[in-house]
N, C-alpha and C positions, 0 to 999 in steps of 0.2 A: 806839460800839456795835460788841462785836469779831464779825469774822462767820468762818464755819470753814465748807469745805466738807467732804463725807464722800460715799463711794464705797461703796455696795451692789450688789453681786453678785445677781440671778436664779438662777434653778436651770437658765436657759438659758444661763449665762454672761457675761449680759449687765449691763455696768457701767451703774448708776444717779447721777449724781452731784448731790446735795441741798445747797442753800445752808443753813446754819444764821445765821438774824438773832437776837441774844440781847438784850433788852431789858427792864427790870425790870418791866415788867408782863404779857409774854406773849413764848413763844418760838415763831418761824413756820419753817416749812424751806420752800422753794418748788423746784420741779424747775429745774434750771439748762437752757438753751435747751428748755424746753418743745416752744416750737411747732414746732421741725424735725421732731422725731422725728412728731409728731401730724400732720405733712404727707406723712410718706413713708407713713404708716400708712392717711391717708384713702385718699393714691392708692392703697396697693396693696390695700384694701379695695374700691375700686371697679373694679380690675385683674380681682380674683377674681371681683366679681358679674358681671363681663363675660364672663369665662373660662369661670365653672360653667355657663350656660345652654347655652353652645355644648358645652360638652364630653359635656351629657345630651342635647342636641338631634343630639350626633352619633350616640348611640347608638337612638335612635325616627326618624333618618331614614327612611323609605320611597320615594324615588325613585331618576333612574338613580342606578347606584354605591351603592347601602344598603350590601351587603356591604361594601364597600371601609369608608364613610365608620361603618360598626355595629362592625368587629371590628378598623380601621386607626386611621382617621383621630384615632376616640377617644383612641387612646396621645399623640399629639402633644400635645392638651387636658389629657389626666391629668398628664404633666409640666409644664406647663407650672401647673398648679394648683398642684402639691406643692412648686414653686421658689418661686411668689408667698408659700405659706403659709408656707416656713422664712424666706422674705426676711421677712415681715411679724413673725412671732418673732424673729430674730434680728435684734441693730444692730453685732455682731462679726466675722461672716462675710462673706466677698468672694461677691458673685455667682458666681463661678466654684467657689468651693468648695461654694454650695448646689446648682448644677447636678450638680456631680461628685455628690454626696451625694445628691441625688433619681435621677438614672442609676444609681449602683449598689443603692441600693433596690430602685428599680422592675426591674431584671435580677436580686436576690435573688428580689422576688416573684411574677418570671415564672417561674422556676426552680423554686419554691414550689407552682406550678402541675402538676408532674410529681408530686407526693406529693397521696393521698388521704384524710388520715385522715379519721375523725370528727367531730376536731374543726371540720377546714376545711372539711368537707361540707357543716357545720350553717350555718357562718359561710356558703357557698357559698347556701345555698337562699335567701336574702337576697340584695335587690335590690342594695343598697349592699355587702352581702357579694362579691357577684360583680362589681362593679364596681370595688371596691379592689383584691380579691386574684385575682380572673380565674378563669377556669375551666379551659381548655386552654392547654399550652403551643402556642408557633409562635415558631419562629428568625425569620418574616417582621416580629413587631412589634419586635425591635430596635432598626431602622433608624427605625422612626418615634419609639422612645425617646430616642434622638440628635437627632434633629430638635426634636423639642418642647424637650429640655431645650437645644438651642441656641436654639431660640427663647427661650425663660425665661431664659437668662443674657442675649441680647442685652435684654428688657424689666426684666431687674432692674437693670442695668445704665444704662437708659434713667431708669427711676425713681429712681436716686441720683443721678445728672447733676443731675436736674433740681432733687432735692434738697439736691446742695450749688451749683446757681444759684443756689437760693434764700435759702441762706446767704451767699452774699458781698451781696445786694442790702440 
């Protein structure tokens, strides 16, 4: 029975690689190590249900430090989301180039924040509007932009280790 593999491309860039079994009565293609990718995937689906609560719970804080943890702390959470979501799309990218790539984003759409059109206004009057794209600039949330996406590279990081342990076992 001759068996051929074959490589498909995503429009993320990411390589698919498909066994072909050819048999006279039925042809099967089965995804080649299936289950790694489907383990890095649970975890870092369960990474983000962990991440998103805190990240909107930083935002309806009411005790000491609200401000800090309502207009700061947030930024650290929002990185660290947007690392988990391109790590969990992508299987091509090094953790470090998804942090690089979520940082200069998020410094695009702090920047973003200085310009008022209409359109952003509209998108602005919206909960999740103003929580993606922000509302005022401030040179203070930088610093917590670097921080979160160090955090996100050190746990994407964390999430591949584990998941190439779990390849050699």
């Amino acid at each position: 029975m001759p068996v051929r593999a074959i490589r498909l491309t995503d429009w993320l860039g990411n390589n698919h690689f498909f066994k072909l079994k050819a048999s006279a009565a039925v042809q099967t293609f089965d995804l080649l190590n299936f289950r790694y990718p489907m383990k890095k995937h649970v975890y870092t689906l369960i990474s983000i249900a962990l991440i998103t609560p805190a990240g909107f719970c930083s935002k309806f804080y009411t005790g000491p430090g609200a401000d800090w943890a309502n207009n700061s702390l947030g930024g650290v959470f929002y990185e660290i989301f947007w690392c988990l979501a391109v790590f969990f799309f992508s299987n091509t990218l090094s953790p470090l180039r998804i942090a690089a790539f979520v940082f200069v984003c998020t410094c695009g759409l702090e920047f973003l924040q200085l310009r008022h059109p209409p359109f952003l206004e509209f998108l602005r009057s919206f909960f999740i509007g103003r929580t993606i794209l922000g509302t005022t600039f401030a040179w203070s949330d930088f610093p917590y932009y670097i921080l979160g996406s160090g955090i996100g590279w050190f746990w994407m990081k964390y999430l591949e280790t584990n998941r190439m342990n779990a390849e050699q076992v």
